[in-house]
TORKOL-4160 file (C-alpha; in steps of 0.2 Angstrom, whole numbers, padded with zeros to 4 digits, m for minus):
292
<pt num="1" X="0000" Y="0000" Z="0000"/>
<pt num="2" X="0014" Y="0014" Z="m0001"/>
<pt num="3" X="0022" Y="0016" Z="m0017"/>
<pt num="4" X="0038" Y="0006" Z="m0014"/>
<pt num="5" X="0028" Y="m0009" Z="m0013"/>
<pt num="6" X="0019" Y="m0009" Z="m0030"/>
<pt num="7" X="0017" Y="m0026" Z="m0038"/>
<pt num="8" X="0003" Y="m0020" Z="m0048"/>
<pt num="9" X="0000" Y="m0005" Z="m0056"/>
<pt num="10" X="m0018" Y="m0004" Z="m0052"/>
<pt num="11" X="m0017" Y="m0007" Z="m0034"/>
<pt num="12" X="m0023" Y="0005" Z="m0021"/>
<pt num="13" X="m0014" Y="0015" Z="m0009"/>
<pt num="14" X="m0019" Y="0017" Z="0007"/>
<pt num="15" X="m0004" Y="0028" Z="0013"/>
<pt num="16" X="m0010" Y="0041" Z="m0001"/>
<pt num="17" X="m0017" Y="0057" Z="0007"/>
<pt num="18" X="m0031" Y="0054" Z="m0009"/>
<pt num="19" X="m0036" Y="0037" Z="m0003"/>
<pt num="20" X="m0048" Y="0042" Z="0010"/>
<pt num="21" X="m0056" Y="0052" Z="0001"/>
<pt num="22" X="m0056" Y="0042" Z="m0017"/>
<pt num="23" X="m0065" Y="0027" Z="m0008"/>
<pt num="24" X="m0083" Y="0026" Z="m0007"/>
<pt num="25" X="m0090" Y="0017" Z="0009"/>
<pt num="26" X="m0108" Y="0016" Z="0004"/>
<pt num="27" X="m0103" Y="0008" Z="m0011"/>
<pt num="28" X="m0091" Y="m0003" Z="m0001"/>
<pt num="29" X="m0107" Y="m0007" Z="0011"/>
<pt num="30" X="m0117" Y="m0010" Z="m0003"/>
<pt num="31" X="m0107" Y="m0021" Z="m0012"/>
<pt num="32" X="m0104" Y="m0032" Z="0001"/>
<pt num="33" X="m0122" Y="m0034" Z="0007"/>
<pt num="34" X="m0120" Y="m0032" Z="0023"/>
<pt num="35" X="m0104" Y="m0040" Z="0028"/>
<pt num="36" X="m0092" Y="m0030" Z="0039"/>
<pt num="37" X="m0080" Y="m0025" Z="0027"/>
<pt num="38" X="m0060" Y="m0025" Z="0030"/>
<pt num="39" X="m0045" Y="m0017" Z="0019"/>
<pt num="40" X="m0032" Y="m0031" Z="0016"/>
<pt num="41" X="m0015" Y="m0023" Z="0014"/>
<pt num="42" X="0002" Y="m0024" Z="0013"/>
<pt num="43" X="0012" Y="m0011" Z="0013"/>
<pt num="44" X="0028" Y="m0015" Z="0007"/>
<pt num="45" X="0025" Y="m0031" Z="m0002"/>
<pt num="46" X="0040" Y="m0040" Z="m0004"/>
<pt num="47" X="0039" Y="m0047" Z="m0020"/>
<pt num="48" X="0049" Y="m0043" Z="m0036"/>
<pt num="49" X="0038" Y="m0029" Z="m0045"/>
<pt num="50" X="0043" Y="m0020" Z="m0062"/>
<pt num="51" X="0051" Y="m0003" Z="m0058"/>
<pt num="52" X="0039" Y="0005" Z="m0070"/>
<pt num="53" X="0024" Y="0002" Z="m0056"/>
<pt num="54" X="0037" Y="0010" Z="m0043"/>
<pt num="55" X="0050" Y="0024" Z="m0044"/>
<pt num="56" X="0061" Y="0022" Z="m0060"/>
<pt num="57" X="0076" Y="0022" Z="m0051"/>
<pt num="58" X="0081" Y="0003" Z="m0058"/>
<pt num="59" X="0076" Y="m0005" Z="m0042"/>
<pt num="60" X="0062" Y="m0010" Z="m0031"/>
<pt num="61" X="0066" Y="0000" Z="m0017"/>
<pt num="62" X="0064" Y="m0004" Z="0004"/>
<pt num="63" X="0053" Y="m0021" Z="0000"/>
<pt num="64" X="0066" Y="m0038" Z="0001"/>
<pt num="65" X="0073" Y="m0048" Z="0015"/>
<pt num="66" X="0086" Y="m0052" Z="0000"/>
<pt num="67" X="0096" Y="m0042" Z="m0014"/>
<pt num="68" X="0097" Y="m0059" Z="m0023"/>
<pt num="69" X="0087" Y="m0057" Z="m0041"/>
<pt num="70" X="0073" Y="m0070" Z="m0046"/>
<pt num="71" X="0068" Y="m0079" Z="m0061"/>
<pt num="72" X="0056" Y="m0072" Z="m0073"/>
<pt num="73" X="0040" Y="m0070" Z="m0064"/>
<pt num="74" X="0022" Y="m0072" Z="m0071"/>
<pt num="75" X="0021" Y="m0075" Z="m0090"/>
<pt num="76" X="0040" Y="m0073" Z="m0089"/>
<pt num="77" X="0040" Y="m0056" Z="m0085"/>
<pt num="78" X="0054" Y="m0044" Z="m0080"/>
<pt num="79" X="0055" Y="m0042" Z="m0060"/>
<pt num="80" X="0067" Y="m0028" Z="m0054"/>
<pt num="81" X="0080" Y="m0032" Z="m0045"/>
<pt num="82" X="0078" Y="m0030" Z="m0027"/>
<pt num="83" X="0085" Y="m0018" Z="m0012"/>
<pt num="84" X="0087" Y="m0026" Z="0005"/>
<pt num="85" X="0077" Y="m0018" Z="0017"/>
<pt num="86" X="0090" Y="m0010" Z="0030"/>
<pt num="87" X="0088" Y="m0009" Z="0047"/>
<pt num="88" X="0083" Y="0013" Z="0046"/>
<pt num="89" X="0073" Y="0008" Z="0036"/>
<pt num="90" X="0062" Y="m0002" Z="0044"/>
<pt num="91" X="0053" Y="0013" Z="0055"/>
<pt num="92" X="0048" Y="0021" Z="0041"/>
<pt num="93" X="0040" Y="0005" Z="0035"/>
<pt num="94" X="0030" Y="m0001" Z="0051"/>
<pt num="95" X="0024" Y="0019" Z="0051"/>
<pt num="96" X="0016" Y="0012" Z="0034"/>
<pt num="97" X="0007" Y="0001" Z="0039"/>
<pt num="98" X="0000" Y="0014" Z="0054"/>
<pt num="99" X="m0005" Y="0026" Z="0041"/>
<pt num="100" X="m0012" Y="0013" Z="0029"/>
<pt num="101" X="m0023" Y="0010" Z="0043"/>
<pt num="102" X="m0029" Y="0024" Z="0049"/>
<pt num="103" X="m0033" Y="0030" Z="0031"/>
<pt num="104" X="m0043" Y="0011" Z="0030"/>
<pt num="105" X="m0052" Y="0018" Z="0044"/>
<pt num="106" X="m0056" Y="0035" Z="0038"/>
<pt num="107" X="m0063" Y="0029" Z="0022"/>
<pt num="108" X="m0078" Y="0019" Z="0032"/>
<pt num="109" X="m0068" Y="m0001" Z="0035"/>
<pt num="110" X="m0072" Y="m0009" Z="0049"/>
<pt num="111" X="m0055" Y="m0016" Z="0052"/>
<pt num="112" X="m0039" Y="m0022" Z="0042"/>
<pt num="113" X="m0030" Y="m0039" Z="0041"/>
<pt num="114" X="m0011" Y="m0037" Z="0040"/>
<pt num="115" X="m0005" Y="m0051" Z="0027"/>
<pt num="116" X="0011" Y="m0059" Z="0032"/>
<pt num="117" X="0009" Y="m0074" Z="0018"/>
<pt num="118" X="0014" Y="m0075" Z="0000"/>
<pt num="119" X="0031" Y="m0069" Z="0001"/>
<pt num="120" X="0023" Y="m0051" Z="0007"/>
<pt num="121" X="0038" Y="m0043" Z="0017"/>
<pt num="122" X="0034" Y="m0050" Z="0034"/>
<pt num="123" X="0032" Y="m0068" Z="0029"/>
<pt num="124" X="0050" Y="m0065" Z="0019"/>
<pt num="125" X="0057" Y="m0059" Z="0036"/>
<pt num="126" X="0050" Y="m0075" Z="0046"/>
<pt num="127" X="0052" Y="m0087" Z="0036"/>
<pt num="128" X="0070" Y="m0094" Z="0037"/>
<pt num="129" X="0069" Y="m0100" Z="0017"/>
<pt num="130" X="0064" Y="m0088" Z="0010"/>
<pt num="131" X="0078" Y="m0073" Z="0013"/>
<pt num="132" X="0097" Y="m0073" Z="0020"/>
<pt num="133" X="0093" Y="m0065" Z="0039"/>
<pt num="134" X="0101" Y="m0079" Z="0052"/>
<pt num="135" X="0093" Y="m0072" Z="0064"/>
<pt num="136" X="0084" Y="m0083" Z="0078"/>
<pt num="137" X="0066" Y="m0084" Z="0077"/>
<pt num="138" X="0060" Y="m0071" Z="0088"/>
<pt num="139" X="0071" Y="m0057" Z="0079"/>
<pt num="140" X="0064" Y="m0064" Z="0064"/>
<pt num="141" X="0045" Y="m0063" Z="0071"/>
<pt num="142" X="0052" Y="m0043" Z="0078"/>
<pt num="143" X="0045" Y="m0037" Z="0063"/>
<pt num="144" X="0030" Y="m0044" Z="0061"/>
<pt num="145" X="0025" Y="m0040" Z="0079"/>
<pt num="146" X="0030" Y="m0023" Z="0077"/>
<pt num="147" X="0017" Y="m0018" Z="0065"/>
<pt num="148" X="0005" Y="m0025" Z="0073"/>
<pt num="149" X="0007" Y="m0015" Z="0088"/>
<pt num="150" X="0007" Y="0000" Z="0079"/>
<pt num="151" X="m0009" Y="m0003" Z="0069"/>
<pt num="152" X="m0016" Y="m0011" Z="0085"/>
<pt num="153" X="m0011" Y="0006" Z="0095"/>
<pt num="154" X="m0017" Y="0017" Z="0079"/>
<pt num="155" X="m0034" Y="0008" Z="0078"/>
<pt num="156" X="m0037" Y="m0003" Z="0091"/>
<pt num="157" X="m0036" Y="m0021" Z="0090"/>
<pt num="158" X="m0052" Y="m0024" Z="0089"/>
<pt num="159" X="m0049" Y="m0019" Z="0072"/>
<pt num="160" X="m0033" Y="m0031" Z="0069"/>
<pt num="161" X="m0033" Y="m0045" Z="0061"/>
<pt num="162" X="m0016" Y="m0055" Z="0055"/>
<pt num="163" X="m0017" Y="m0068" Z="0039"/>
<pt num="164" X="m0001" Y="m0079" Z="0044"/>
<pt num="165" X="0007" Y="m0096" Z="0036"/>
<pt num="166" X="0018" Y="m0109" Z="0040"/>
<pt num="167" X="0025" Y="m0111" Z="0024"/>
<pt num="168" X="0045" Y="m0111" Z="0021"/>
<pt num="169" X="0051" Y="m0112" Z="0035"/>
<pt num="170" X="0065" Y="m0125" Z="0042"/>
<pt num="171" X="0055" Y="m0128" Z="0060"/>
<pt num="172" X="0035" Y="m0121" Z="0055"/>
<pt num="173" X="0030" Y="m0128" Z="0071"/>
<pt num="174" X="0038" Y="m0118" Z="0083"/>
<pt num="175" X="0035" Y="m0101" Z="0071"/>
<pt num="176" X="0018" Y="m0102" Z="0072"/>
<pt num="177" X="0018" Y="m0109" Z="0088"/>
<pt num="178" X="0028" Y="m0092" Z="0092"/>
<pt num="179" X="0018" Y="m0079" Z="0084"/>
<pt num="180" X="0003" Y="m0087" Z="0091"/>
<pt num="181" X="0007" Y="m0084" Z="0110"/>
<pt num="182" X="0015" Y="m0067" Z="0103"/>
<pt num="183" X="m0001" Y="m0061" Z="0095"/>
<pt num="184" X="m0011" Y="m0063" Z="0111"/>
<pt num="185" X="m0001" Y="m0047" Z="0118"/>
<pt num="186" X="m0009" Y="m0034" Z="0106"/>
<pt num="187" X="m0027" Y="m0040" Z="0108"/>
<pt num="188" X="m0032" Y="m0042" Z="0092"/>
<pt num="189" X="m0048" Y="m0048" Z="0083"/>
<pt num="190" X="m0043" Y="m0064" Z="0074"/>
<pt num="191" X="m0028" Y="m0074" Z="0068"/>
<pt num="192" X="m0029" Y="m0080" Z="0050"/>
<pt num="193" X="m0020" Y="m0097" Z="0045"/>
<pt num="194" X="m0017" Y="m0106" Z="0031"/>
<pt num="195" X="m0016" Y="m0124" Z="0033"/>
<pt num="196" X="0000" Y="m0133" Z="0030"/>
<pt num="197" X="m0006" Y="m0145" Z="0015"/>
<pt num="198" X="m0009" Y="m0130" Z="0002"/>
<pt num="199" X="0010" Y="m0129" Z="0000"/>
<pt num="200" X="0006" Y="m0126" Z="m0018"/>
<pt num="201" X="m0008" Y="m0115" Z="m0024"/>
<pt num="202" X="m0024" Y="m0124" Z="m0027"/>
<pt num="203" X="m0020" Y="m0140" Z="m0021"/>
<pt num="204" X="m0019" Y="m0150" Z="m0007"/>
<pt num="205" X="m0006" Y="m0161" Z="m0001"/>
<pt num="206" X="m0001" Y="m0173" Z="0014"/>
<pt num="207" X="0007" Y="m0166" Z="0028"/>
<pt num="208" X="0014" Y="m0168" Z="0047"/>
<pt num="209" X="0010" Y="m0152" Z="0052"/>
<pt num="210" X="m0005" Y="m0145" Z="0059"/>
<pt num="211" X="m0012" Y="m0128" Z="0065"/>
<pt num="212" X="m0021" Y="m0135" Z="0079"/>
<pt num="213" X="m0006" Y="m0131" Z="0091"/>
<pt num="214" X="m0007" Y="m0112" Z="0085"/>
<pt num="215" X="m0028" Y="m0113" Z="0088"/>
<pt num="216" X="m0023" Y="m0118" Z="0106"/>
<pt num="217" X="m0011" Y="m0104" Z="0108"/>
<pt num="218" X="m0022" Y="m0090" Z="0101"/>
<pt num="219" X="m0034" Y="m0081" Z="0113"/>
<pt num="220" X="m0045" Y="m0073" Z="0100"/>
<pt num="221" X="m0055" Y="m0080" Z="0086"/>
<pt num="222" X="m0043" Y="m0092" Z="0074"/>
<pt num="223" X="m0049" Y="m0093" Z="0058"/>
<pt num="224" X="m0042" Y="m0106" Z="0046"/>
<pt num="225" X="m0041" Y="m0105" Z="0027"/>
<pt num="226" X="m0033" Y="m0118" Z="0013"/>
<pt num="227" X="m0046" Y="m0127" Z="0002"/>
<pt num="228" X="m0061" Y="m0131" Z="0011"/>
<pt num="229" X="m0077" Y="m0135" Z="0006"/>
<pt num="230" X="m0092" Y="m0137" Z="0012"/>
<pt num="231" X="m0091" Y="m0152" Z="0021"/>
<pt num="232" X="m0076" Y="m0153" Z="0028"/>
<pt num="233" X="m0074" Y="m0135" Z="0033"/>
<pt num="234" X="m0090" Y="m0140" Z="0044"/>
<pt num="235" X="m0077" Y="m0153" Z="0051"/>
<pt num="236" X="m0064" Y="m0141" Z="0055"/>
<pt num="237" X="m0076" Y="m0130" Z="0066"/>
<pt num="238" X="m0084" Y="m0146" Z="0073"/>
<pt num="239" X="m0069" Y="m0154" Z="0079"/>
<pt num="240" X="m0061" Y="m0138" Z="0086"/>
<pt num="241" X="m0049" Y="m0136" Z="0074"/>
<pt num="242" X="m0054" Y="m0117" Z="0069"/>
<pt num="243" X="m0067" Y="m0104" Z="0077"/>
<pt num="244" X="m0072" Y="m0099" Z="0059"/>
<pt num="245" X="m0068" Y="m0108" Z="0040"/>
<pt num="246" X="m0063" Y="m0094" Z="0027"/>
<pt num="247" X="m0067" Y="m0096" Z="0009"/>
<pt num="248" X="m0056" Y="m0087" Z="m0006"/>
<pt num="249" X="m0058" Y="m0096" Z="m0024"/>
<pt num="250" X="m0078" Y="m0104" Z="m0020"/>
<pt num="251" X="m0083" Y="m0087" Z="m0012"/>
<pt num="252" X="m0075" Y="m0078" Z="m0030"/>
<pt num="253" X="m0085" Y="m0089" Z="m0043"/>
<pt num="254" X="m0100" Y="m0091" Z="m0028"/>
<pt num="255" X="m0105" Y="m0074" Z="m0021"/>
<pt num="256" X="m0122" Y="m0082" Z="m0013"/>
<pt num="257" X="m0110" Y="m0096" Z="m0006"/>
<pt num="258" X="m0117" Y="m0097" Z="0011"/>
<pt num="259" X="m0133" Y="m0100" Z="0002"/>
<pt num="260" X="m0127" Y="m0110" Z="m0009"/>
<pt num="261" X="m0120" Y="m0121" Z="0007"/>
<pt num="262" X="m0137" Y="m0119" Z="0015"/>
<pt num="263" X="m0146" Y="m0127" Z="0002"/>
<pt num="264" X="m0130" Y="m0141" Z="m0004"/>
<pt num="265" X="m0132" Y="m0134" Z="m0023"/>
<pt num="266" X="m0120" Y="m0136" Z="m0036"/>
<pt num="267" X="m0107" Y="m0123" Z="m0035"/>
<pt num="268" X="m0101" Y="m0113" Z="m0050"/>
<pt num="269" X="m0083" Y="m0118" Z="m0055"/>
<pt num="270" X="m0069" Y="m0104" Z="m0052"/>
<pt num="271" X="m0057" Y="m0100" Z="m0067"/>
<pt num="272" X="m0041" Y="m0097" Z="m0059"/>
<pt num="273" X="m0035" Y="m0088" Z="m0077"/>
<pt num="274" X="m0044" Y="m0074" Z="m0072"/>
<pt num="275" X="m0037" Y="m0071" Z="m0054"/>
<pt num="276" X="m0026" Y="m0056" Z="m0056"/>
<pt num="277" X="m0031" Y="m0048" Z="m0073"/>
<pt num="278" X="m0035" Y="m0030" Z="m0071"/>
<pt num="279" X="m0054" Y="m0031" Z="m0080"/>
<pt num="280" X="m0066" Y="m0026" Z="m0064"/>
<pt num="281" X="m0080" Y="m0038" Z="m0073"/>
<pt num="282" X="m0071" Y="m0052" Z="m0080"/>
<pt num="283" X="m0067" Y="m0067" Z="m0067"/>
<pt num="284" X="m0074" Y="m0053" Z="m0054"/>
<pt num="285" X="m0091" Y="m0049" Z="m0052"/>
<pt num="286" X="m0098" Y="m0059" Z="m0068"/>
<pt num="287" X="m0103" Y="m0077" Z="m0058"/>
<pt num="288" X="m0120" Y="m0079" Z="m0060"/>
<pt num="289" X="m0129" Y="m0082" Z="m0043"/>
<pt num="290" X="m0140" Y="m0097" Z="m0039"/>
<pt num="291" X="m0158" Y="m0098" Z="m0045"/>
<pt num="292" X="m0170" Y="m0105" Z="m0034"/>
């Protein structure tokens, strides 16, 4: 959400002076139909972006855990190559993430979830394998945490949720483990997990691990995510393994989804091609709802 950490050219801003005023709660509330809405942000996002969406300097400035440069990224295109994040740096960062916030707030959300998964900057801090800090793990969670406090202090965290995985990491158990217990300090809202078998996207896969130690830890509402369906994310609530189920892919190709699960219907089938394209119809808002 700050400029540094464009991956996109069309993504919003939230540290922009303009973003409150450029956003349109009632239309928010609308849209949603009554669900509480919340700003998913990122602030400095970590991955490999194309200057062009940044500052034209020739690099991606303030975003990497590492200066190493990757392999071609989606449809083989250029990423930048990186600059590691310094330590004088990092205050400037976390006070980001505040003003995002704040400006979330402003514009009529309920509340934010800070994303520290999918190689966004904190989850390239925390997790061991995917950056060169050799740090121990609670200097590599320092980061994390200290963002949270500040949006916690900014808007209370009531108003704070954290989207956390376990993936890439030599020891996942203790790092979630750790942030778990760590969380519980700052009082917010919910803590959002990906399960350990969606290591890769859109498929499930056996593992050892499991998030039911984190779920333990957690004082608030633990929300767990990672290709569930109707079914078993009934399970997963049932047998104490989550407070609450989220749904990302079924909820985008089945807007009346709880409906749809209400009633056991047939569910219209996601096209994943259309994910990240920037048409605001197409793969968006054009899945037909149930007819009944």
């Amino acid at each position: 959400m700050e400029p540094s950490g464009y991956t996109h050219g069309w993504n919003p801003t939230a540290t922009q002076i303009g973003f409150t005023h450029g956003w349109n709660p009632t239309a928010t509330h609308r849209y949603v139909d009554g669900f509480q809405p919340k700003v998913d942000f990122t602030t400095d996002l970590g991955f490999q972006p194309n200057v062009d969406f940044t500052t034209g300097l020739g690099f991606q400035p303030n975003v990497e855990a590492t200066d190493k440069e990757v392999a071609p990224g989606l449809e083989g295109g250029y990423w930048s190559p990186p600059h590691r994040l310094r330590t004088d740096e990092i205050p400037a960062l976390i006070n980001d993430f505040r003003l995002a916030a704040r400006n979330a707030i402003d514009s009529g959300f309920d509340g934010v979830e800070i994303h520290g998964v999918n190689g966004y900057i904190i989850h390239e801090v925390l997790k061991d394998e995917v950056n060169d800090i050799t740090d121990e793990l609670e200097k590599r969670c320092r980061l994390g945490l200290e963002i949270v406090e500040a949006v916690a202090n900014e808007i209370g965290g009531d108003r704070v949720g954290v989207r956390l995985s376990k993936f890439a990491d030599s020891n996942p158990e203790a790092v979630g483990l750790y942030m778990a217990n760590a969380l519980n300090k700052y009082g917010i809202l919910y803590l959002h997990e990906t399960e350990p078998r969606m290591v890769q996207a859109g498929n499930k896969s056996e593992t050892p691990y499991s998030t039911l130690p984190m779920k333990k830890a957690f004082k608030g509402t633990f929300i767990s995510a990672g290709g569930y369906k109707r079914d078993d994310g009934n399970e997963a609530v049932a047998g104490g393994n989550a407070d609450l189920v989220a749904f990302g892919r079924l909820f985008l190709a089945n807007p009346d989804l709880p409906r749809r699960f209400e009633l056991d219907a047939d569910l219209n089938k996601y096209n994943r091609a259309t994910f990240y394209i920037q048409d605001p119809v197409v793969g968006y808002t054009d899945y037909p709802c149930l007819q009944v």
